[in-house]
DOPA-197957 format. One line per 3 residues: number of its first residue (from 1); for each residue x, y, z of N, C-alpha, C. Coordinates in steps of 0.2 Angstrom, whole numbers. Example, Ala and Ser with C-alpha at 12.3 -4.5 7.8 and 13.67 -1.06 7.14 Angstrom:
<sites>
1> 66/-28/39/62/-22/39/66/-16/39; 64/-11/35/68/-5/36/64/0/39
</sites>
This chain:
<sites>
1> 4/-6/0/0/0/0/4/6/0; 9/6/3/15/12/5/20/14/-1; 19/7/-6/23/6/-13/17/11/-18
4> 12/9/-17/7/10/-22/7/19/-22; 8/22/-17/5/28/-16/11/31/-15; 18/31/-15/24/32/-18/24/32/-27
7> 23/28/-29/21/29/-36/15/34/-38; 10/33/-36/5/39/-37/7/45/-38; 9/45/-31/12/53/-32/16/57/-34
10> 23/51/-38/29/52/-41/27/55/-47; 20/51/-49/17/50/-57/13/55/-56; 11/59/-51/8/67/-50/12/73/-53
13> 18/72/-50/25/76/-50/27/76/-55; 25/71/-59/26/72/-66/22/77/-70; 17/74/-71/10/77/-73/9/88/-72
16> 12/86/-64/12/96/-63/17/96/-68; 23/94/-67/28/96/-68/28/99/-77; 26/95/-80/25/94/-88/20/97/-89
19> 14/98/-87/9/104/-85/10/114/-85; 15/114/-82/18/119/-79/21/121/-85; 29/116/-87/31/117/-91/32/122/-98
22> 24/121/-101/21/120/-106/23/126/-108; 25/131/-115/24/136/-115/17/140/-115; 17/148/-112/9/151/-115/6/152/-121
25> 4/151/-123/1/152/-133/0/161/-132; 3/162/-138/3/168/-141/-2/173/-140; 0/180/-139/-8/183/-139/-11/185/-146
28> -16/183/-144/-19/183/-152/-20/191/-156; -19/195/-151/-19/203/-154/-13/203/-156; -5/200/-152/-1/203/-155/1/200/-164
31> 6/206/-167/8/207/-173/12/197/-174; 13/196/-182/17/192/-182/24/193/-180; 28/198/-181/35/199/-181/35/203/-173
34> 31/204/-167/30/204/-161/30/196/-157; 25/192/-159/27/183/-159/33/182/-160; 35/183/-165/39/179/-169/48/181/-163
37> 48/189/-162/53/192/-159/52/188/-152; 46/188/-149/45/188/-142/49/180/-141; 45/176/-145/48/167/-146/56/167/-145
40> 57/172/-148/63/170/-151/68/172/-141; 66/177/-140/68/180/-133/69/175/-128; 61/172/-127/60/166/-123/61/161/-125
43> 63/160/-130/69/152/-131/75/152/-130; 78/159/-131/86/161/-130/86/161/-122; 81/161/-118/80/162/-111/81/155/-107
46> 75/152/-110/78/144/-108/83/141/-112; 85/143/-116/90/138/-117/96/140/-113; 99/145/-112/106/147/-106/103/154/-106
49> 104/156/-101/104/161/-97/108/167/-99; 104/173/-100/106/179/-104/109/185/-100; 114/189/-102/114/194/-97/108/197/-99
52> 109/203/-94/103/210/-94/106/214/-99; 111/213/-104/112/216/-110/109/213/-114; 110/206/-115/109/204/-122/100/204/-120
55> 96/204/-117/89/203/-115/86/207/-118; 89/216/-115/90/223/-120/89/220/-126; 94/220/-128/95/219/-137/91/217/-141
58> 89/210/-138/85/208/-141/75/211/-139; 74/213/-135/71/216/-133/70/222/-138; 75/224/-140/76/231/-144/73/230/-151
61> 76/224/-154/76/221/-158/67/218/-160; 64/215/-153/56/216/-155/53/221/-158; 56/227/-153/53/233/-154/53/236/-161
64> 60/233/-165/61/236/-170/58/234/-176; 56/228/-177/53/223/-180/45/227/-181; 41/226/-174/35/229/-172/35/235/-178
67> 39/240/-176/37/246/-181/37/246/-187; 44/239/-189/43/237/-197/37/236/-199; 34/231/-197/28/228/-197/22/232/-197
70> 22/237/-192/16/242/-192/17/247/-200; 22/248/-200/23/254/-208/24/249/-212; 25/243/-215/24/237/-221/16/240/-220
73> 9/238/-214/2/240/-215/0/247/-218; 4/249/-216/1/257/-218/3/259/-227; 11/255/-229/14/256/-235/8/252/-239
76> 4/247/-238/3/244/-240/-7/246/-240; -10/247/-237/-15/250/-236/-16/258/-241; -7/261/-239/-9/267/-245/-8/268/-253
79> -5/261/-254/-6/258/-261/-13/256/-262; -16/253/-258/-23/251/-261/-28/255/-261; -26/264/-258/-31/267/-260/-27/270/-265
82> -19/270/-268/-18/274/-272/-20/270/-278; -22/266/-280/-23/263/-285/-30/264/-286; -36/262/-281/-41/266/-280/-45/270/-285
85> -38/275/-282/-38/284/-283/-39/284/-292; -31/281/-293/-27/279/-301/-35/279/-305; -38/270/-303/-42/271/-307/-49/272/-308
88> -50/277/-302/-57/283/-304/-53/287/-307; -46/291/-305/-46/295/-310/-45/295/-319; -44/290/-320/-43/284/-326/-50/286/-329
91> -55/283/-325/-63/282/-326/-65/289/-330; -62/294/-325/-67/300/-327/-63/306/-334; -57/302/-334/-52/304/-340/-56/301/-345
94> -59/297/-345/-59/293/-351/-66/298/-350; -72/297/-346/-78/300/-347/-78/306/-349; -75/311/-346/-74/318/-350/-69/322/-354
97> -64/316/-360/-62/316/-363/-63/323/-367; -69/324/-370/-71/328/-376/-72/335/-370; -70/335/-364/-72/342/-361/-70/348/-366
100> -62/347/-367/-60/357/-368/-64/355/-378; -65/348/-381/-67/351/-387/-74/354/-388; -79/350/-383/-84/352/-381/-83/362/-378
103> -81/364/-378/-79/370/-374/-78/375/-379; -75/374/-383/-73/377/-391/-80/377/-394; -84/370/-396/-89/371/-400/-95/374/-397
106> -96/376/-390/-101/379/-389/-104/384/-392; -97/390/-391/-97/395/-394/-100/397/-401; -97/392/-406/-102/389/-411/-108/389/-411
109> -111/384/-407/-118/383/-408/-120/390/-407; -119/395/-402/-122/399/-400/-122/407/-407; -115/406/-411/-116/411/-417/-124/406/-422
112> -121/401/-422/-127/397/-427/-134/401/-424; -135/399/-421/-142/402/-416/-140/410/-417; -139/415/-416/-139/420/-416/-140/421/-426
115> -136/419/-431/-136/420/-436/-143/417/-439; -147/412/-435/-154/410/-437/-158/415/-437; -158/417/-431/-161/422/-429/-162/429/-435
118> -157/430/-435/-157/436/-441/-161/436/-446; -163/429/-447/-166/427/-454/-171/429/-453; -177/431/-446/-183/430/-445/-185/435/-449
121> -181/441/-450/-185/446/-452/-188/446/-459; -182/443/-464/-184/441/-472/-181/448/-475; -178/452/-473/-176/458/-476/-169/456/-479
124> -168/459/-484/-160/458/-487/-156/460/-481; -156/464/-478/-151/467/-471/-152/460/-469; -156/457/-467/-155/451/-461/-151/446/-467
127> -153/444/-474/-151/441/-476/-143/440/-476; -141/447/-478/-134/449/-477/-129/446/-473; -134/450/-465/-133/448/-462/-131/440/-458
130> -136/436/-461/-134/428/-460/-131/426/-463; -129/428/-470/-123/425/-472/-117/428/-469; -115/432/-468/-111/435/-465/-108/432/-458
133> -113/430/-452/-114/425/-448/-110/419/-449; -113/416/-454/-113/409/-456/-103/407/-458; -102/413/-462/-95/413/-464/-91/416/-457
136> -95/419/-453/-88/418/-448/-88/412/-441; -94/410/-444/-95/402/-440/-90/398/-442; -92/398/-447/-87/392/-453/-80/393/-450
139> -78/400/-450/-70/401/-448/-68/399/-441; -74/400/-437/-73/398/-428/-74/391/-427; -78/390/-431/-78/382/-430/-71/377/-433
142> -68/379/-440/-61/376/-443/-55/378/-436; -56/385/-432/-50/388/-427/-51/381/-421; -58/380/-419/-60/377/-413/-58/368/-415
145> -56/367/-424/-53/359/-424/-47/361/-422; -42/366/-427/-34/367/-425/-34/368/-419; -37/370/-416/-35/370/-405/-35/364/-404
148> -40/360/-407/-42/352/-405/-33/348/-408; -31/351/-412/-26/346/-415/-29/343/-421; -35/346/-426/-37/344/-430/-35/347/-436
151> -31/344/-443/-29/347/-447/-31/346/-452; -32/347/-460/-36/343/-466/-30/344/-471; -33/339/-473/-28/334/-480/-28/340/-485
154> -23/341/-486/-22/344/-493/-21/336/-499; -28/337/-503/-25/332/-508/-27/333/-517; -27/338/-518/-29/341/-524/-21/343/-528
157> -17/340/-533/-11/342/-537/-7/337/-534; -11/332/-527/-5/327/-525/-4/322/-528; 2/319/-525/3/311/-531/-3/307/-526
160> -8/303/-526/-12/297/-524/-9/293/-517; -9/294/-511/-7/293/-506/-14/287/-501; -11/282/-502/-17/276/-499/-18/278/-494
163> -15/280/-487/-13/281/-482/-16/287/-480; -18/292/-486/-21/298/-483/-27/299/-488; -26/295/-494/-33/296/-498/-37/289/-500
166> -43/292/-505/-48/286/-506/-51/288/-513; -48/283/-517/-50/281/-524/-55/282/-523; -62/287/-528/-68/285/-529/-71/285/-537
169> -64/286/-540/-65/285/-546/-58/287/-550; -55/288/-556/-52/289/-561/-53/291/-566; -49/296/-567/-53/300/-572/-46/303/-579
172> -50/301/-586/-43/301/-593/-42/311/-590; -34/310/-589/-33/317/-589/-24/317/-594; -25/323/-598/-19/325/-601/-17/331/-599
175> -19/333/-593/-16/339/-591/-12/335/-583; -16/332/-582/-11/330/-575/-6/323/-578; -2/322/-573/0/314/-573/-3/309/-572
178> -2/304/-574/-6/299/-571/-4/297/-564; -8/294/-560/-9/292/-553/-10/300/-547; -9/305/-551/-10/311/-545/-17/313/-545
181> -20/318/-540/-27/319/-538/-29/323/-543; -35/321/-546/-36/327/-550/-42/332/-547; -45/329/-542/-50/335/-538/-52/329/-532
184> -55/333/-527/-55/331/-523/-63/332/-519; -67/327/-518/-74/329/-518/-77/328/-510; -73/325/-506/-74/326/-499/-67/326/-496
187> -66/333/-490/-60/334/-488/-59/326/-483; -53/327/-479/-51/322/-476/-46/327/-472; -46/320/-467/-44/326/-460/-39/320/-453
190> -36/324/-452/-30/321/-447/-30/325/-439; -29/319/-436/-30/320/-428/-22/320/-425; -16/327/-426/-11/327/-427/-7/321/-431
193> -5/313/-430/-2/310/-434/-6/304/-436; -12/305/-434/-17/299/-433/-23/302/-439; -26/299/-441/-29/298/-448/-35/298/-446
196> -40/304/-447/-50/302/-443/-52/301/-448; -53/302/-455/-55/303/-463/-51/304/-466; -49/300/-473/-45/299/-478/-49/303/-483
199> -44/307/-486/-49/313/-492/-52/306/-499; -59/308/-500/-61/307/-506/-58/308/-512; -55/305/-518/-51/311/-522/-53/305/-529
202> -53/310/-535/-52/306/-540/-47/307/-543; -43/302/-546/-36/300/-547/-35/302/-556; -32/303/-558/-30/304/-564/-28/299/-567
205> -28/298/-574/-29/292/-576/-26/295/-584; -20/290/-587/-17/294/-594/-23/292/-599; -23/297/-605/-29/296/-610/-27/290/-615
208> -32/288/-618/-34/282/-622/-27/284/-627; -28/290/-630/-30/294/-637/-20/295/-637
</sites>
């Protein structure tokens, strides 16, 4: 009985003892690279015994970790609003593209409208007058493409340029050469080095005869 209960208790001792041992699980709030330093603290603790220097150090070294850790969050949270940012402002480039040409043609519409106006009376003065209007619409509105970056084909006397013109026909000529524009029946027009309309042109063609 006195054997039995001498075991019991040694196998107790054991039990606290391995019990105790255990290490504490992490706090769940802290950071990884705060775990990770702290672990590292308290294994270098149990394994030999540290001065109050090296403890510091390492101690330091959590700390320092920690603040990397907090600014990786912030660098990295301020990229996902900068990108965010990028592409609404992306979104509304593209939506209000046409602002400043839209801005130029208004002023147009509004001679238009005023040069209608004129018409109402039916008198040659108003007639005059609307035509008058109308040609200096015409001139405000070619000023309002060139601001835009809008230029037009010269294609009348030139040699037949595929890239900037459009065959719509051939015509016997002994006054031009053959393959050059002999007139040109709808302009064509260039977006600085990009191409919006190719000119209409009919192409001279050498005679039969």
């Amino acid at each position: 009985m006195v054997g039995f209960t001498a075991v019991s208790r040694y196998d107790m001792s054991k039990v606290t003892n391995t019990t105790t041992d255990e290490p504490a699980a992490p706090d769940a709030a802290s950071t990884p690279a705060e775990t990770d330093a702290a672990g590292l603290v308290e294994a270098a603790e149990a394994a030999q015994p540290l001065s109050p220097e090296e403890v510091d150090a390492l101690r330091a070294k959590a700390e320092l970790a920690s603040q990397h850790w907090d600014r990786l969050v912030r660098v990295s949270a301020d990229f996902d609003n900068f990108k965010k940012r990028a592409a609404r402002e992306k979104q509304d480039a593209i939506k209000y593209a046409a602002e400043g040409v839209l801005l130029r043609l208004i002023p147009v519409l509004d001679n238009f409208e005023a040069a209608l106006a004129a018409t109402t009376s039916g008198e040659a003065a108003g007639l005059q007058a609307f035509k008058s209007g109308v040609g200096m619409i015409h001139q405000q509105f070619r000023n309002a493409l060139a601001e835009a970056g809008v230029e037009e084909i010269e294609a009348t006397g030139k040699p037949f340029d595929p890239n900037l013109h459009e065959a719509v026909m051939e015509e016997d000529s002994s006054a031009v050469p053959e393959g050059q524009v002999l007139r040109q029946t709808r302009k064509g027009y260039k977006l600085r080095e990009r191409l919006l309309r190719p000119a209409s042109v009919i192409v001279a063609r050498k005679s039969a005869a």
